[in-house]
ROMIVO-216596 format. One record per atom (N, C-alpha, C, O): residue in three letters; x, y, z. Coordinates in pm, whole numbers, padded with zeros to 5 digits, always signed. Layout:
// ROMIVO-216596
ALAXYZ...
//
This chain:
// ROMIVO-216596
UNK-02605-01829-00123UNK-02541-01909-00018UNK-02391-01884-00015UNK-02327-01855+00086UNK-02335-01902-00152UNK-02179-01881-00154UNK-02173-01715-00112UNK-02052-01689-00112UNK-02225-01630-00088UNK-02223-01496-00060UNK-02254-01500+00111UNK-02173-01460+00195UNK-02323-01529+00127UNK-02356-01529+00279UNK-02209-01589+00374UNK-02189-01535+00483UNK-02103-01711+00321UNK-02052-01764+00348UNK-01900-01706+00342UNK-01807-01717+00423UNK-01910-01637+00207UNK-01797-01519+00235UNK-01791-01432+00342UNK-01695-01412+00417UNK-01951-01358+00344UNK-01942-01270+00452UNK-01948-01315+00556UNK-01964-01223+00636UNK-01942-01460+00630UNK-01944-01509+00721UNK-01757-01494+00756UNK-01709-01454+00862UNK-01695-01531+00657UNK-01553-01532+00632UNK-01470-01437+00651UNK-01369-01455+00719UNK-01506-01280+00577UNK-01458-01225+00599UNK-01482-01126+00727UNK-01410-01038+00773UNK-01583-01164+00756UNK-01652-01060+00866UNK-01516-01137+01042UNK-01453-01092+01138UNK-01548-01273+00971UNK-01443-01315+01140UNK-01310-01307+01074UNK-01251-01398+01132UNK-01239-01265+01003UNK-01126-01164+00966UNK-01107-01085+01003UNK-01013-01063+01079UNK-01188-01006+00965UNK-01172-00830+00963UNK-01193-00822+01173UNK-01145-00741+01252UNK-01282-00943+01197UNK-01300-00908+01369UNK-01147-00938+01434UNK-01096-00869+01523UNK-01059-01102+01345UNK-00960-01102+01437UNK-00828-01018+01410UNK-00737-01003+01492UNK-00833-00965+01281UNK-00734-00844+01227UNK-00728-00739+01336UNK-00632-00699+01403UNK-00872-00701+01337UNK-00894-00580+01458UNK-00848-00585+01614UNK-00788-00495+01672UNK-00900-00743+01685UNK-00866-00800+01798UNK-00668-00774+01781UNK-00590-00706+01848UNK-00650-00846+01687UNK-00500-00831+01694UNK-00359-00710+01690UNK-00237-00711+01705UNK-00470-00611+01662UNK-00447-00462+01634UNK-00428-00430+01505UNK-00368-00323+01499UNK-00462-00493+01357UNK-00348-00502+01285UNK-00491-00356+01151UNK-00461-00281+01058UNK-00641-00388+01223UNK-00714-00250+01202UNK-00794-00189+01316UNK-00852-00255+01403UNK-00791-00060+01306UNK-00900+00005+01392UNK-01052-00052+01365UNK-01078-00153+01301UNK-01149+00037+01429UNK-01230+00064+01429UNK-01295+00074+01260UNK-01355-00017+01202UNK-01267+00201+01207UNK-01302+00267+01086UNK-01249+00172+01000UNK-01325+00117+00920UNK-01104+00138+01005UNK-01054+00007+00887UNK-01117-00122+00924UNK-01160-00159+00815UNK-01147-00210+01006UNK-01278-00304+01011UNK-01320-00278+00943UNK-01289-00327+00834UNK-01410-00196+00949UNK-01557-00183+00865UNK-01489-00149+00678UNK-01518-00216+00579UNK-01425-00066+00681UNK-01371-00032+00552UNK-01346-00155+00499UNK-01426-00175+00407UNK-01273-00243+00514UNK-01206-00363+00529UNK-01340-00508+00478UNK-01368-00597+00397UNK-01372-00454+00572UNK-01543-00562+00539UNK-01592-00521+00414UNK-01589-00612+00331UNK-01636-00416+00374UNK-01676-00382+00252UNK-01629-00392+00116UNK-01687-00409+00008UNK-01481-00374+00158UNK-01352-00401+00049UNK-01379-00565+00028UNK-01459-00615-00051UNK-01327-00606+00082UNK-01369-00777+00100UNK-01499-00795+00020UNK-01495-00835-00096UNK-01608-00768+00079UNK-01734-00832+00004UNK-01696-00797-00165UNK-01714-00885-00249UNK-01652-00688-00195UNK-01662-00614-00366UNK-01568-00743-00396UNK-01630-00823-00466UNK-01445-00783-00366UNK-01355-00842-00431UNK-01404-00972-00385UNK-01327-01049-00443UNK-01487-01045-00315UNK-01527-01147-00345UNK-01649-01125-00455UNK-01649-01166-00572UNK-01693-01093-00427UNK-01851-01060-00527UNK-01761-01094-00709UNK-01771-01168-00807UNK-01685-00993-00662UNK-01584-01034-00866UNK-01543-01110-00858UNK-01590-01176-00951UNK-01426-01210-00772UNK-01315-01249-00821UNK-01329-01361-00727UNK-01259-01462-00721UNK-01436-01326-00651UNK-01471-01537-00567UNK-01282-01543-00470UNK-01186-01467-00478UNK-01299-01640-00409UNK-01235-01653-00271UNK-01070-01633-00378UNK-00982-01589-00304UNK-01033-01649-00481UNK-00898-01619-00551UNK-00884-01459-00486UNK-00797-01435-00402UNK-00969-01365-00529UNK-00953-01262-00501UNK-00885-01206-00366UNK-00797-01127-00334UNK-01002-01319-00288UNK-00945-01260-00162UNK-00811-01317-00085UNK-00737-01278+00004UNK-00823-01419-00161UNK-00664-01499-00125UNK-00508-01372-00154UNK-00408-01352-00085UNK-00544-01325-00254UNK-00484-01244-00317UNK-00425-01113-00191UNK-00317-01087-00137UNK-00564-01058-00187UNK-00580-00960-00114UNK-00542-00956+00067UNK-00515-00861+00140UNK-00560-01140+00102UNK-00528-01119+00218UNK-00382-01181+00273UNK-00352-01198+00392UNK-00310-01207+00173UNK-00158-01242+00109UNK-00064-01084+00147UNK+00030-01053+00221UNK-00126-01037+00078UNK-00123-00851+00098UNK-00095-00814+00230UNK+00009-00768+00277UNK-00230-00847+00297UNK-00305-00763+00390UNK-00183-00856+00533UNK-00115-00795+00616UNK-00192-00996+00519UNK-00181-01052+00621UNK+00028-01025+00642UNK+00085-01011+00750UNK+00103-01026+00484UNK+00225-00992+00474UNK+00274-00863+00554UNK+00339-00859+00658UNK+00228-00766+00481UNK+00234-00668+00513UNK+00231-00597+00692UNK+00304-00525+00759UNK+00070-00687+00717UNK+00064-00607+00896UNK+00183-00695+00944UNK+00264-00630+01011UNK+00212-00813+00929UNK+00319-00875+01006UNK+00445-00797+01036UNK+00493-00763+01144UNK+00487-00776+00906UNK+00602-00670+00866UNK+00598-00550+00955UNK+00690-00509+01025UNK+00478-00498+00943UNK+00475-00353+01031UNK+00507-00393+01194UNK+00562-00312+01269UNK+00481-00476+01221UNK+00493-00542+01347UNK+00632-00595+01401UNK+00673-00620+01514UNK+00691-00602+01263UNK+00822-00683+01264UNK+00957-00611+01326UNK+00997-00535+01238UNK+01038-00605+01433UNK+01107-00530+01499UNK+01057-00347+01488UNK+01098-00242+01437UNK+00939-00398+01576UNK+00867-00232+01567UNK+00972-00187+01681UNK+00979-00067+01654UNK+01037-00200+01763UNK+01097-00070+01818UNK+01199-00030+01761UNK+01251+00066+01816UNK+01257-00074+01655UNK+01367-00021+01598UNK+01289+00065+01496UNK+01359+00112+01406UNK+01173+00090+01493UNK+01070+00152+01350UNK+01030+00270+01417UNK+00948+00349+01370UNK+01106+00286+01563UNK+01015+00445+01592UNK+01068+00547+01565UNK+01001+00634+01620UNK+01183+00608+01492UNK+01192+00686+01409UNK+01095+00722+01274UNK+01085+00834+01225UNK+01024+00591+01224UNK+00995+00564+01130UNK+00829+00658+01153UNK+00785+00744+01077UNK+00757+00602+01291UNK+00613+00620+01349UNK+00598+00746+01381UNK+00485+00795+01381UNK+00728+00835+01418UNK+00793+00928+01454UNK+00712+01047+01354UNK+00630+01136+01374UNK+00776+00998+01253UNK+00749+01103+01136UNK+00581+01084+01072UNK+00506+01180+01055UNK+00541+00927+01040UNK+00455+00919+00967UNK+00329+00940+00994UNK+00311+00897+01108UNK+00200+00998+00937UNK+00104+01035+00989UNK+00045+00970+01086UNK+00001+01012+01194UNK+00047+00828+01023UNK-00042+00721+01101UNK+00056+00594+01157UNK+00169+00567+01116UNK-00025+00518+01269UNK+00042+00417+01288UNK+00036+00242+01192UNK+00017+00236+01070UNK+00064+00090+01300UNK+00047+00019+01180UNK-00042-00003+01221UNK-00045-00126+01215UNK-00132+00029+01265UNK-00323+00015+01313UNK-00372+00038+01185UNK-00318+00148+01193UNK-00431+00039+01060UNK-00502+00082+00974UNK-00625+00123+00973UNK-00715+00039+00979UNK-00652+00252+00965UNK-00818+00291+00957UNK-00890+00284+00828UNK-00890+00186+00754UNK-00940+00373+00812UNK-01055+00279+00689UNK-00986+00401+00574UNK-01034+00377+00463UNK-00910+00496+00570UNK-00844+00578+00469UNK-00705+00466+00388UNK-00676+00433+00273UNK-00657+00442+00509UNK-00559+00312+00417UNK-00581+00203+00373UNK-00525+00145+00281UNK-00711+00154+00474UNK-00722+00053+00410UNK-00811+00062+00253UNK-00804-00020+00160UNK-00909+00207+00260UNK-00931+00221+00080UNK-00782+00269-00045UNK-00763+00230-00160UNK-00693+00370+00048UNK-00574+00384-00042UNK-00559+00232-00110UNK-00552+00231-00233UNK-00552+00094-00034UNK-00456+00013-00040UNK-00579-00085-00117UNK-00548-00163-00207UNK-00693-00073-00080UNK-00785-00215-00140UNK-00873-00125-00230UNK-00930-00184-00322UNK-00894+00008-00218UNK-01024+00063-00298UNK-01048+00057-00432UNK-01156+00033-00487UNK-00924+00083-00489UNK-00927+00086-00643UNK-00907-00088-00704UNK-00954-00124-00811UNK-00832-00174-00616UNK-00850-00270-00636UNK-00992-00364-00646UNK-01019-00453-00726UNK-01074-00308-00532UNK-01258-00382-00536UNK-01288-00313-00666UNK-01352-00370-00754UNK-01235-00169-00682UNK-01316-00112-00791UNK-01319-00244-00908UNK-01420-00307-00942UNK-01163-00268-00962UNK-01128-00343-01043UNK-01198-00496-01045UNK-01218-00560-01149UNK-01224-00531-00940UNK-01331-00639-00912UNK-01427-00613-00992UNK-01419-00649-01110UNK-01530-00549-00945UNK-01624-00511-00973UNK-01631-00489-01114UNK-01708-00564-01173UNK-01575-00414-01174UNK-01550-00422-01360UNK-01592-00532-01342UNK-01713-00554-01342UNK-01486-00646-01320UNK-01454-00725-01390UNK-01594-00841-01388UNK-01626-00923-01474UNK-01654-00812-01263UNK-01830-00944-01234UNK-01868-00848-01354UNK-01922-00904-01450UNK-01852-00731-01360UNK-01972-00660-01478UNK-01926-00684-01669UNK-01993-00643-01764UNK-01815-00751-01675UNK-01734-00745-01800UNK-01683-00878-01869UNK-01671-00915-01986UNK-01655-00937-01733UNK-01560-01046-01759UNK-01449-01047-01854UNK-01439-01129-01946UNK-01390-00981-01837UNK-01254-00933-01943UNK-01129-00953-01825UNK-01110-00878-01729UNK-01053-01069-01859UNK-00931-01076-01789UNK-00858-00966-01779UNK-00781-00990-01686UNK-00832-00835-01827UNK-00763-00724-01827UNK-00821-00682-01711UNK-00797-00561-01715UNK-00892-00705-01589UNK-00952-00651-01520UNK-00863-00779-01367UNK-00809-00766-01257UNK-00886-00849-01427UNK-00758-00928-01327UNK-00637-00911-01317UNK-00565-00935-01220UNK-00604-00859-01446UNK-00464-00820-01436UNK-00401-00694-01360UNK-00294-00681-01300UNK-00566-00556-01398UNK-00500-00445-01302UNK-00551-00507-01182UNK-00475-00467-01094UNK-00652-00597-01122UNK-00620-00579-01016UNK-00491-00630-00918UNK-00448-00592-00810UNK-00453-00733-01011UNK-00328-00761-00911UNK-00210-00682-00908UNK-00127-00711-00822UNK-00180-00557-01012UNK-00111-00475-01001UNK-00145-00389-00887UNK-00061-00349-00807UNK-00259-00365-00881UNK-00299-00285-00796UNK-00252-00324-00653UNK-00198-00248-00573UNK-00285-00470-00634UNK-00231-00564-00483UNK-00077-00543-00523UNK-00015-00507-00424UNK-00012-00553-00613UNK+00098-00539-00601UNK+00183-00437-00559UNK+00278-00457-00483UNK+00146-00307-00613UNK+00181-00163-00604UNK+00144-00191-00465UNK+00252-00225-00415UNK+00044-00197-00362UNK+00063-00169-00255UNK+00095-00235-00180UNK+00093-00205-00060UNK+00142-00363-00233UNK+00258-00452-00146UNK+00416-00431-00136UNK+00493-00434-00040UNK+00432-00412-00259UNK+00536-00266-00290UNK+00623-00158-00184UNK+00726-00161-00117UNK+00535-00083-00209UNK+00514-00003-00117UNK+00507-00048+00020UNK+00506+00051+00094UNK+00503-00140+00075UNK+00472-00124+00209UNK+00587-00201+00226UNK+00653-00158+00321UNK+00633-00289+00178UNK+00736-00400+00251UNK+00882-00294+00226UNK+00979-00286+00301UNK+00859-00225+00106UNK+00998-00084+00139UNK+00979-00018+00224UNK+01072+00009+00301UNK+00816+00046+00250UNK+00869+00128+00365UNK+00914+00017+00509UNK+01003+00050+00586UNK+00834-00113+00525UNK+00873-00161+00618UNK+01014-00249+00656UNK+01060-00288+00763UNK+01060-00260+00517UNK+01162-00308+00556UNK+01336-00215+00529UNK+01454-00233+00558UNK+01259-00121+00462UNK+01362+00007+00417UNK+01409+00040+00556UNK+01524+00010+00587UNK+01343+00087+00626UNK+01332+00108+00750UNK+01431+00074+00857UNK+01450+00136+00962UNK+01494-00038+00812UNK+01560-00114+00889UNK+01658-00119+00856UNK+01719-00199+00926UNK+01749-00054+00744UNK+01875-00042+00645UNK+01934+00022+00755UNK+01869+00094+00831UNK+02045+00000+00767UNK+02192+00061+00881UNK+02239+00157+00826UNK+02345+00196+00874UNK+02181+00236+00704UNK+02229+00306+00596UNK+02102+00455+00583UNK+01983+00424+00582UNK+02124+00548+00577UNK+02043+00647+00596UNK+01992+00625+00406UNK+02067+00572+00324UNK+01880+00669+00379UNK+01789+00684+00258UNK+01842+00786+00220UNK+01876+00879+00293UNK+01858+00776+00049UNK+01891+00874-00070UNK+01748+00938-00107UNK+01656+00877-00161UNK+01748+01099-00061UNK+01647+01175-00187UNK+01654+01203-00314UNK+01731+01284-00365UNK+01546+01114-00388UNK+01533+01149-00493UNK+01538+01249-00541UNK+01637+01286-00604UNK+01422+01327-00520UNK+01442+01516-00530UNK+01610+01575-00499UNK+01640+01658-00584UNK+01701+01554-00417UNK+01781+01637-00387UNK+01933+01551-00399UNK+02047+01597-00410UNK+01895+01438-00393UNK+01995+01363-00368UNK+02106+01349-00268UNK+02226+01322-00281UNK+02024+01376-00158UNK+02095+01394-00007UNK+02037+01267+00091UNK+01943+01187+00086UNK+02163+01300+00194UNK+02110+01163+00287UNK+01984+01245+00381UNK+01984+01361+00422UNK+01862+01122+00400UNK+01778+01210+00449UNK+01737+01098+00594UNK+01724+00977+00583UNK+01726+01156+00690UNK+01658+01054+00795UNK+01550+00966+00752UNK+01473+00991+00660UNK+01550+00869+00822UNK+01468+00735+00819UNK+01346+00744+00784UNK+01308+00846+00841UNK+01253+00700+00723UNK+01118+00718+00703UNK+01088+00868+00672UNK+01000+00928+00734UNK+01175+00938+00558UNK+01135+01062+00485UNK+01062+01052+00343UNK+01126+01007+00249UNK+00990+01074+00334UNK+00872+01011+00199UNK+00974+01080+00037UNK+01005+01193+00001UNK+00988+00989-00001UNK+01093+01025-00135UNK+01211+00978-00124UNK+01272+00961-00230UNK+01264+00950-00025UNK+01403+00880-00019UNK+01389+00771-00003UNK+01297+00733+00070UNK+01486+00667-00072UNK+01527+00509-00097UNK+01673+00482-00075UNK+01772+00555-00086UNK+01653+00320-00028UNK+01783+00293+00022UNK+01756+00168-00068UNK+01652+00134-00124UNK+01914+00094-00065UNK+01919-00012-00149UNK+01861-00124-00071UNK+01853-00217-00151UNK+01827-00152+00016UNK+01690-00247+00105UNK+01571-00210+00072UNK+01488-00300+00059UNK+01537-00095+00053UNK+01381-00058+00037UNK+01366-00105-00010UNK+01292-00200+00011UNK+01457-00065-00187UNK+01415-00131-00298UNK+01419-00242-00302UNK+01310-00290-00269UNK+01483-00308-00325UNK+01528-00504-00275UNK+01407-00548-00232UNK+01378-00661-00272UNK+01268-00453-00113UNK+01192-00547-00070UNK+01067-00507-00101UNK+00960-00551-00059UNK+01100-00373-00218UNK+00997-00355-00306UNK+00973-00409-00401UNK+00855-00442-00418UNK+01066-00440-00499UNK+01109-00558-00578UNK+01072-00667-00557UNK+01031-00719-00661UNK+01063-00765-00424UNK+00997-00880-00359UNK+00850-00842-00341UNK+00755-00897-00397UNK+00848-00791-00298UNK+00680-00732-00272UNK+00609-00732-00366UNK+00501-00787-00345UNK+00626-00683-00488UNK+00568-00694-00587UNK+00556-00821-00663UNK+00454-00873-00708UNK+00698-00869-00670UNK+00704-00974-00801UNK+00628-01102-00682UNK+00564-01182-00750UNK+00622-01128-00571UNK+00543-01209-00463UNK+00430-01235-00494UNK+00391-01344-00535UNK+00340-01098-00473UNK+00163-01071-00493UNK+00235-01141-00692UNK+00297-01246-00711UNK+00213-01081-00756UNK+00265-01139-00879UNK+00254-01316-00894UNK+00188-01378-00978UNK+00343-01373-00782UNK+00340-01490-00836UNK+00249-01562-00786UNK+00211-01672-00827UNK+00188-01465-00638UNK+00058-01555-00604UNK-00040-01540-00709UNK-00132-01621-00717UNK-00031-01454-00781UNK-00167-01419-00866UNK-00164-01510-00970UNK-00269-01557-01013UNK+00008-01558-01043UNK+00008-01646-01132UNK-00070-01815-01084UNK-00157-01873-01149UNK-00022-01850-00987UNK-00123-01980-00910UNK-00225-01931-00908UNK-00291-02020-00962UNK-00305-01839-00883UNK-00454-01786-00824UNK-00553-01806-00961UNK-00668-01849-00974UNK-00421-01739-01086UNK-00567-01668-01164UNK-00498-01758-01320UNK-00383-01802-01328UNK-00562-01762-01386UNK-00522-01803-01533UNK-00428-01691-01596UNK-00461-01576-01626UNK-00321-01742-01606UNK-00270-01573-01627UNK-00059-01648-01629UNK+00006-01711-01545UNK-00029-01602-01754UNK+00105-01631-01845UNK+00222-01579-01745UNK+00220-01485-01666UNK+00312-01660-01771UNK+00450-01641-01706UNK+00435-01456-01766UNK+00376-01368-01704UNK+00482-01446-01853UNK+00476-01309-01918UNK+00401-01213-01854UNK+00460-01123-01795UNK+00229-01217-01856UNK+00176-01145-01740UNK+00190-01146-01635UNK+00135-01056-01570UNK+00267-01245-01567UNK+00318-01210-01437UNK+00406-01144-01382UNK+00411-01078-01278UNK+00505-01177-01496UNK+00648-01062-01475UNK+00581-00912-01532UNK+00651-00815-01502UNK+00450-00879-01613UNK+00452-00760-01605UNK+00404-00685-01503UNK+00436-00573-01462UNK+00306-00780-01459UNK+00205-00760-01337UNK+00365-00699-01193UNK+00372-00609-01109UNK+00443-00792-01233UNK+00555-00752-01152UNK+00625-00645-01140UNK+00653-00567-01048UNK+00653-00656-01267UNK+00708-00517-01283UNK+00628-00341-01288UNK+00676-00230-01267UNK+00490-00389-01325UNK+00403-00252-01295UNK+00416-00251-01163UNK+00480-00157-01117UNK+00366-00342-01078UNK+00399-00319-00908UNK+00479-00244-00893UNK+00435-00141-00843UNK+00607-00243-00918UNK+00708-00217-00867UNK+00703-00110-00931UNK+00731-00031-00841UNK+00681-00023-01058UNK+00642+00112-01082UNK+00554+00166-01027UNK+00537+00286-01050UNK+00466+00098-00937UNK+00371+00160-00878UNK+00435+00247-00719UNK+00387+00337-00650UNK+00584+00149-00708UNK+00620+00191-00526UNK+00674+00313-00602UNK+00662+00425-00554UNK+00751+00286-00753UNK+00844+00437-00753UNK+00739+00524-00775UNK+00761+00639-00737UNK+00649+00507-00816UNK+00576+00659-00871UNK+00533+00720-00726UNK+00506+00838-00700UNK+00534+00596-00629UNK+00457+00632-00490UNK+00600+00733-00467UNK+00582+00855-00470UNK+00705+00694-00450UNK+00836+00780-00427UNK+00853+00957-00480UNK+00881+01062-00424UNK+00826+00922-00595UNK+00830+01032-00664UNK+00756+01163-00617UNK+00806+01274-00597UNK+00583+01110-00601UNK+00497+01198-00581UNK+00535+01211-00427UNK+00504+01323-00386UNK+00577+01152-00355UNK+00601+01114-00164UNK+00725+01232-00218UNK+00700+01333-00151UNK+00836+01258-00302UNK+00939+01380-00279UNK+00910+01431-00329UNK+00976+01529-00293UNK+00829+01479-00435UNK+00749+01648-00510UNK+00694+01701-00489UNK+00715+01822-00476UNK+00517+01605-00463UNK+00433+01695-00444UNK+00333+01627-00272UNK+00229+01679-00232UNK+00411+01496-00197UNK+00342+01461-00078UNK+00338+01608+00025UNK+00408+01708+00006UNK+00259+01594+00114UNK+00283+01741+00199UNK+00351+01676+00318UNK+00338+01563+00363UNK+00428+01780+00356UNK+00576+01765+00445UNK+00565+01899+00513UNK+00544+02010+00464UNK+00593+01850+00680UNK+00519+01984+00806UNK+00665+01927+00885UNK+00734+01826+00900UNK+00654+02091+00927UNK+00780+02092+01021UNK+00713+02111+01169UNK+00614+02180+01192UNK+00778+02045+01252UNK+00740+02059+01412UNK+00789+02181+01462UNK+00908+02208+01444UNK+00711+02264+01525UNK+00703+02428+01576UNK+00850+02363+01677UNK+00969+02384+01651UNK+00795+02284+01794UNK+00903+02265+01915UNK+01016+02167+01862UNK+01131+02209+01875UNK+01003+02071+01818UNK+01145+02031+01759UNK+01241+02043+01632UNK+01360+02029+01604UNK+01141+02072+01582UNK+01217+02096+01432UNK+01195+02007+01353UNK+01215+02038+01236UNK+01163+01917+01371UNK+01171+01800+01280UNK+01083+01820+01150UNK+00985+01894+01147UNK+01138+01726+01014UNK+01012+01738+00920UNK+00948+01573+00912UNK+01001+01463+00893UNK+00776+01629+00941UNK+00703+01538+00984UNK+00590+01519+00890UNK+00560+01625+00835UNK+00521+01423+00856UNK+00370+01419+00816UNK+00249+01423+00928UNK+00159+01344+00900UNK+00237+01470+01002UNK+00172+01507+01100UNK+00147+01681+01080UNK+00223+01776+01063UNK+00035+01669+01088UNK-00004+01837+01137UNK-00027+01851+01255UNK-00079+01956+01292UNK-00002+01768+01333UNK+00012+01820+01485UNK+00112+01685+01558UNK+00098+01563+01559UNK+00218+01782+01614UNK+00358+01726+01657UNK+00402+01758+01747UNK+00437+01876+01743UNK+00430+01681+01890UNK+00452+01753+02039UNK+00405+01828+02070UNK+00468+01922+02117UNK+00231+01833+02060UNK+00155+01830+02080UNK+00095+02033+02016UNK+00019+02109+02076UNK+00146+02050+01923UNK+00146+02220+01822UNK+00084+02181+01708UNK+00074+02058+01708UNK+00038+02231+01612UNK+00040+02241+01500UNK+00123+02286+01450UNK+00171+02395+01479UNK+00173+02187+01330UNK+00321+02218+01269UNK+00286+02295+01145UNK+00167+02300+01113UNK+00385+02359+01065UNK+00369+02429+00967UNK+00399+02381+00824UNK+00508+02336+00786UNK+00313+02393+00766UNK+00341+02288+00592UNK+00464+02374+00505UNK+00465+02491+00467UNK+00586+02246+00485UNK+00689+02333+00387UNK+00712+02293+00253UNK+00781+02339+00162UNK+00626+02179+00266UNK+00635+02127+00121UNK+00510+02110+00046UNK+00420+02166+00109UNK+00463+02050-00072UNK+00353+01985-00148UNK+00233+02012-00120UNK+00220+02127-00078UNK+00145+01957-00124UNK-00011+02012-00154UNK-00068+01951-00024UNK-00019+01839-00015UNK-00147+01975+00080UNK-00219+01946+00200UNK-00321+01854+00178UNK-00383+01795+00266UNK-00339+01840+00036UNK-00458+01750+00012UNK-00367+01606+00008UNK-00400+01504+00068UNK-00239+01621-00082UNK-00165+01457-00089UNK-00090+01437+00019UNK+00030+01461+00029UNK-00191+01373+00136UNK-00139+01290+00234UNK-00050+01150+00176UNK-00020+01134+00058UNK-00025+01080+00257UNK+00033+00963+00260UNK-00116+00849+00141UNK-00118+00791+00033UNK-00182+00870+00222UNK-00317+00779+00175UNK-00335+00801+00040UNK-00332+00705-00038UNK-00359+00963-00015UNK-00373+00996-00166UNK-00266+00931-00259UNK-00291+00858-00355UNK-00141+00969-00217UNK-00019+00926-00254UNK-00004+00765-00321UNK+00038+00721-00428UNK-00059+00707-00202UNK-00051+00543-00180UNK-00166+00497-00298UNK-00140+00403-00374UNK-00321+00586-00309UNK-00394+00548-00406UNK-00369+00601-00528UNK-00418+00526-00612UNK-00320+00686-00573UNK-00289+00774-00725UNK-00209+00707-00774UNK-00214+00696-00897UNK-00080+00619-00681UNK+00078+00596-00764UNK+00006+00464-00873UNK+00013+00443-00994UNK-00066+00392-00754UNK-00126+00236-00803UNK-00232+00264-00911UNK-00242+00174-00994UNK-00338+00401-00931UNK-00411+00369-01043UNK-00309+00398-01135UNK-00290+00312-01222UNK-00220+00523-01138UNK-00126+00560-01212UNK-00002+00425-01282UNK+00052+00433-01393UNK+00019+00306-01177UNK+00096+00225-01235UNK-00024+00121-01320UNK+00016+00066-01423UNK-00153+00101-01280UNK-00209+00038-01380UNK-00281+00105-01458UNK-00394+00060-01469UNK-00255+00218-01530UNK-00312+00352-01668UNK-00179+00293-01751UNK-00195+00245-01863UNK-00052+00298-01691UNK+00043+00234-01797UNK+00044+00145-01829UNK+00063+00126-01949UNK+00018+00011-01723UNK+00009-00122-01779UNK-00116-00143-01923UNK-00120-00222-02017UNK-00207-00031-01878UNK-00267-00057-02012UNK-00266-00053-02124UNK-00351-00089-02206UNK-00113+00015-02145UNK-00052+00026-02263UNK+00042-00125-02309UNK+00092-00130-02422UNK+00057-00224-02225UNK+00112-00325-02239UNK+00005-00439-02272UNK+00041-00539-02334UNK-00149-00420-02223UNK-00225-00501-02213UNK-00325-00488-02353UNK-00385-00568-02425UNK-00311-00384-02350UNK-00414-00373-02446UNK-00388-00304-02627UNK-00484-00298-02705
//
C-alpha cells in the first residue's frame, strides 16, 4: 500500500515537472524510475531529499534565463532534462538506495546524500556562476575564458557551490539520523564532488569548435554543421562528467566513513 502511494506521488510529479518544462519526455520516465528506487530504500526522507535537489535546482535554471544564453549557447543540452541527466544526477544516488533496503548500513545514507549533494553543487555554480559580471578563471590554463566554458570558475560559482552542497547537507541532517560532523562532511564531499566535476569538465570533458562561427562548444552540431572535437575524449560528455565526479567524491568519503 505504502508503495502504490508513492507511485501515486511521484508519478503526479514527474507529470507536473514535465507540464512545467522542467523534464522532457525521456527524463519523466527516467525520473519515475529514479524516484520509485529511492523511495523503495529510503521511504518519502529520500525523496524529500532528492526533490529539494530536483525542485532547487530547475528553478535556478529558470532563474533570469535570458541573461543565461551565452551559457545554452555553448552547453549540450537545455534546462529541459532528459532521462541522461536526470540518471547523471539521481542514478548512482537510487543505486545507493538500493544498497542500503538490501544492507541497512547508514554509510549508505551518507553516500547518498553526497551524491544529492555533488549534484546540487554543481548545478547551482553552473547556474548561478553564470551570472557573475566577471568572466570565469581556467583551471587548466589559467585564463579568462567566456561564460559557461566547462573548467573555468568564478568567485560566485564557487560561493553557490559551496551553498549547494552544504544546503542538500543540512536538509539531510533534519531528514536522516546523522551528526553535526557527518553533515559538514557530507558537505564538504559535495563540494569536492563540483571540483572534481571542474577538473575532469577542463582535462578530459570533450570540447568542439563551430565550423561557421568559431566558437568552442559542447555540441557536435552548431549553426546547424558538425563541429570538430579539440579537446578530451567524445565519450565524457557533460552527463559522464556530472556522474563520475559524484561517485568519485563519494570513493573518498569512504575513506572518512569507514
Amino acid at each position: 500500500m505504502i508503495t502504490f502511494v508513492y507511485m501515486l506521488i511521484i508519478f503526479f510529479v514527474v507529470v507536473l515537472a514535465k507540464k512545467v518544462r522542467f523534464l522532457n519526455s525521456s527524463g519523466s520516465i527516467a525520473a519515475f524510475f529514479v524516484g520509485i528506487c529511492i523511495a523503495l530504500g529510503l521511504g518519502y526522507k529520500g525523496l524529500l531529499l532528492l526533490g529539494v535537489f530536483f525542485l532547487s535546482s530547475s528553478l535556478l535554471s529558470k532563474y533570469k534565463k535570458s541573461q543565461k544564453s551565452m551559457m545554452e549557447e555553448k552547453a549540450e543540452k537545455g534546462s529541459e532534462r532528459d532521462a541522461f541527466q536526470v540518471m547523471a544526477n539521481g542514478g548512482a544516488a537510487s543505486v545507493a538506495s538500493l544498497v542500503y533496503l538490501v544492507t541497512n548500513e547508514a554509510l549508505w545514507i551518507y553516500l547518498f546524500a553526497i551524491l544529492i549533494a555533488s549534484s546540487n553543487s554543481d548545478t547551482w555554480a553552473s547556474e548561478i556562476g553564470t551570472l557573475s559580471k566577471k568572466q570565469p578563471l581556467s583551471i587548466k590554463n589559467f585564463r579568462l575564458e567566456e561564460t559557461g566554458t566547462s573548467g573555468a570558475v568564478s568567485v560566485l560559482g564557487t560561493v553557490a557551490a559551496i551553498c549547494g552542497s552544504f544546503f542538500i547537507a543540512l536538509c539531510a541532517f533534519f531528514l536522516f539520523p546523522i551528526s553535526v560532523k557527518e553533515m559538514v562532511i557530507i558537505g564538504v564531499f559535495g563540494f569536492v564532488g563540483n571540483l572534481l566535476d571542474t577538473l575532469l569538465g577542463a582535462l578530459l570533458q570533450a570540447g568542439y569548435q563551430c565550423k561557421v562561427c568559431g566558437k568552442m562548444v559542447e555540441k557536435r552540431i552548431h549553426c546547424g554543421k558538425e563541429t570538430i572535437k579539440k579537446k578530451g575524449f567524445a565519450i565524457l560528455n557533460n552527463d559522464v562528467v556530472n556522474i563520475l565526479s559524484g561517485i568519485f567524491a563519494a570513493l573518498l568519503a569512504l575513506f572518512v566513513f569507514v
